[in-house]
N, C-alpha and C positions, 0 to 999 in steps of 0.2 A: 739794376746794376748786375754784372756779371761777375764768379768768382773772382776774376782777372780784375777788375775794377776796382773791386772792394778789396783786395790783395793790396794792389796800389795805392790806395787810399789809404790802408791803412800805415805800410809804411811809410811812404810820404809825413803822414802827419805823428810820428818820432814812435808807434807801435814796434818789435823788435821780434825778430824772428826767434824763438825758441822751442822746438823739439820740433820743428815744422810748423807750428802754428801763428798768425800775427798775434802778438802776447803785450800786457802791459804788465807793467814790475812797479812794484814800490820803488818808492826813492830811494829808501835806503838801502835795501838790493836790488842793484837792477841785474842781479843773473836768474833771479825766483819770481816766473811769471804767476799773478795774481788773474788775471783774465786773461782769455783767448778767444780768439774767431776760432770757431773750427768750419769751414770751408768745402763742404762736401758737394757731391757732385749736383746735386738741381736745391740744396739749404744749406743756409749759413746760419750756425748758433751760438750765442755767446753764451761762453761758461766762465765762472768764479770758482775758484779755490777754495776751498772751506778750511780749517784749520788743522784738519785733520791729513790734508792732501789730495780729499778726494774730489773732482772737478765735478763741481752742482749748473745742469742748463738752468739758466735765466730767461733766455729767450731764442727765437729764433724764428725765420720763415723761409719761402723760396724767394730765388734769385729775384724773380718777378716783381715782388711784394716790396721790393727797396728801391728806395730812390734817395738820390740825395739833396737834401736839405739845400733849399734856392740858394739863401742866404751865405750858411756856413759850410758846407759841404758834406755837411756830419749825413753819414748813410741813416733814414728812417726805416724805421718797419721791426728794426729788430732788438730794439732798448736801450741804446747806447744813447737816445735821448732825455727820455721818459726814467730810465735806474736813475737815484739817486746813489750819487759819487761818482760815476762817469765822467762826468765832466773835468773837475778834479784833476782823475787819475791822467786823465788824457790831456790837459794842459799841464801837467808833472812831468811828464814824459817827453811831452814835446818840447818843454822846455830843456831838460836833460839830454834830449838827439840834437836841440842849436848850442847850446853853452859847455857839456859835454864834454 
């Protein structure tokens, strides 16, 4: 997948743009992103918010190394499978960008 790809994808599936990054937010705030794509020029890394504020990578790899999932579309390669709560947070979300 290419940034542009995974960009789309990620908003498409209810992720929300916050300081420039694709972000997901708690339910109960959704102005205070908890995870982020950060999207740089040849990797993409997901990072978590720690309690303190400060954003801890989990994962990441090159554009190259993702593909998306036959079945679901969910991007592989860079954890958004494999973390537990992922899923989760990203049907919370998505359901908040349709119902909303």
């Amino acid at each position: 997948m290419t940034k542009e790809e995974l960009s789309a994808w990620a908003l498409r599936t209810g992720w929300k743009t916050i300081d420039g990054h694709p972000s997901l937010t708690r339910p109960g705030k959704p102005k205070d992103a908890i995870v982020r794509l950060v999207l740089k020029t040849t990797v993409a890394n997901v990072e978590i918010r720690k309690p303190s504020g400060k954003w801890d990578k989990v994962a990441g790899a090159a554009y190259g190394a993702i593909a998306p999932d036959p079945d679901t579309g969910v991007p592989r390669g860079i954890g958004l499978v494999s973390t537990t709560g992922f899923a989760k947070l990203m049907q919370d979300n998505r359901d908040a960008a349709v119902f909303g």
